[in-house]
C-alpha positions in Angstrom: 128.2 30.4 99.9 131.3 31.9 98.3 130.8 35.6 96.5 129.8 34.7 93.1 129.7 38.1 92.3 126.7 36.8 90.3 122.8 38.6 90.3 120.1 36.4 92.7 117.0 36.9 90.7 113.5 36.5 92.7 114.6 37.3 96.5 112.3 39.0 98.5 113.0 42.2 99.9 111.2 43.7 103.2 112.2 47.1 103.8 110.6 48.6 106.6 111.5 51.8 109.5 110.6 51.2 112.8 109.3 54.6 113.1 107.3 54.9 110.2 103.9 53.4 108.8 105.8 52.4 105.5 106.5 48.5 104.4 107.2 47.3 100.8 108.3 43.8 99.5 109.8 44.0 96.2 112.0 41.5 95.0 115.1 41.5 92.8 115.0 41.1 89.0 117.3 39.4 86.4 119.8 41.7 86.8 119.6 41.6 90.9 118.0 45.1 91.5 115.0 46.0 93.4 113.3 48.8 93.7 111.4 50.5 96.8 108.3 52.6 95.3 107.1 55.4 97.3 109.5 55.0 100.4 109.9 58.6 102.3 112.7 60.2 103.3 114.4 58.9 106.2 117.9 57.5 107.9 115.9 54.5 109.3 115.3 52.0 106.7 115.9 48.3 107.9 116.3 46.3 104.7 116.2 42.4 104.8 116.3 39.9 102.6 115.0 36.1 101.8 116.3 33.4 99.3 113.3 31.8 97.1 111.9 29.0 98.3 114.1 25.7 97.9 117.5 28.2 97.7 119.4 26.7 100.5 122.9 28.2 99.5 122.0 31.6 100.8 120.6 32.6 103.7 118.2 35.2 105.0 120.0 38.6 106.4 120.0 42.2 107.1 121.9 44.9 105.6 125.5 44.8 105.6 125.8 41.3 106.8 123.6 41.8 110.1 121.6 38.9 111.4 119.3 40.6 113.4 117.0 44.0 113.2 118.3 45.9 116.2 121.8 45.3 114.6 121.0 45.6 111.0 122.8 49.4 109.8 120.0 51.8 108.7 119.8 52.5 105.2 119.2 56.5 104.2 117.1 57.7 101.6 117.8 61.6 102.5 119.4 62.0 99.5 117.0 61.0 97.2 117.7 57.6 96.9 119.8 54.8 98.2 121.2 53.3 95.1 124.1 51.1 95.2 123.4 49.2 98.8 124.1 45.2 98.1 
């Protein structure tokens, strides 16, 4: 589907590290924001996400436009945070 450039409220999240015991499924809000609770510091973080059931516009995919895990680019929170990732 063509960049809307509008918010997609209610997709699941999975961010995960293959490293690390930590897993969290939030999903994004009104305003198309998530937030991971509690996720350590690391440079590992595979994020993923899902369209809601019946959404057949979008499609499921990894960070930065990756299809797969092993290809998906690690997200960092060693900064504190990793705000700003779409």
């Amino acid at each position: 589907a063509a960049d809307t450039q509008l918010p997609l409220q209610g997709y699941a999240m999975s961010i995960w590290t293959e490293d690390m015991p930590f897993e969290t499924y939030p999903s994004t809000d009104a305003t198309g924001h998530y937030l991971a609770c509690g996720a350590p510091a690391s440079d590992r973080f595979i994020v993923m996400v899902q369209p809601p059931p019946g959404v057949s516009e979008y499609f499921g995919a990894f960070y930065n436009g990756k299809e797969n895990p092993p290809a998906a680019d690690r997200v960092s929170t060693t900064a504190g945070n990793a705000a700003g990732i779409d």
